[in-house]
C-alpha positions, 0 to 999 in steps of 0.5 A: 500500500501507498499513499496514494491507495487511500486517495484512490480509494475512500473504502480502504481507510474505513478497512483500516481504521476496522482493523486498527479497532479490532487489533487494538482491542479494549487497551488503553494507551498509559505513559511509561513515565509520569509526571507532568507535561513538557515544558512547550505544552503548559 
C-alpha cells in the first residue's frame, strides 16, 4: 500500500481504521513515565 491507495480509494481507510479497532482491542494507551507535561505544552 501507498499513499496514494487511500486517495484512490475512500473504502480502504474505513478497512483500516476496522482493523486498527479490532487489533487494538479494549487497551488503553498509559505513559511509561509520569509526571507532568513538557515544558512547550503548559
Amino acid at each position: 500500500m501507498t499513499m496514494v491507495d487511500p486517495i484512490e480509494n475512500p473504502k480502504l481507510i474505513e478497512k483500516v481504521n476496522e482493523e486498527f479497532k479490532t487489533r487494538k482491542g479494549d487497551k488503553k494507551y498509559e505513559p511509561m513515565i509520569a509526571g507532568p507535561l513538557p515544558i512547550g505544552n503548559n
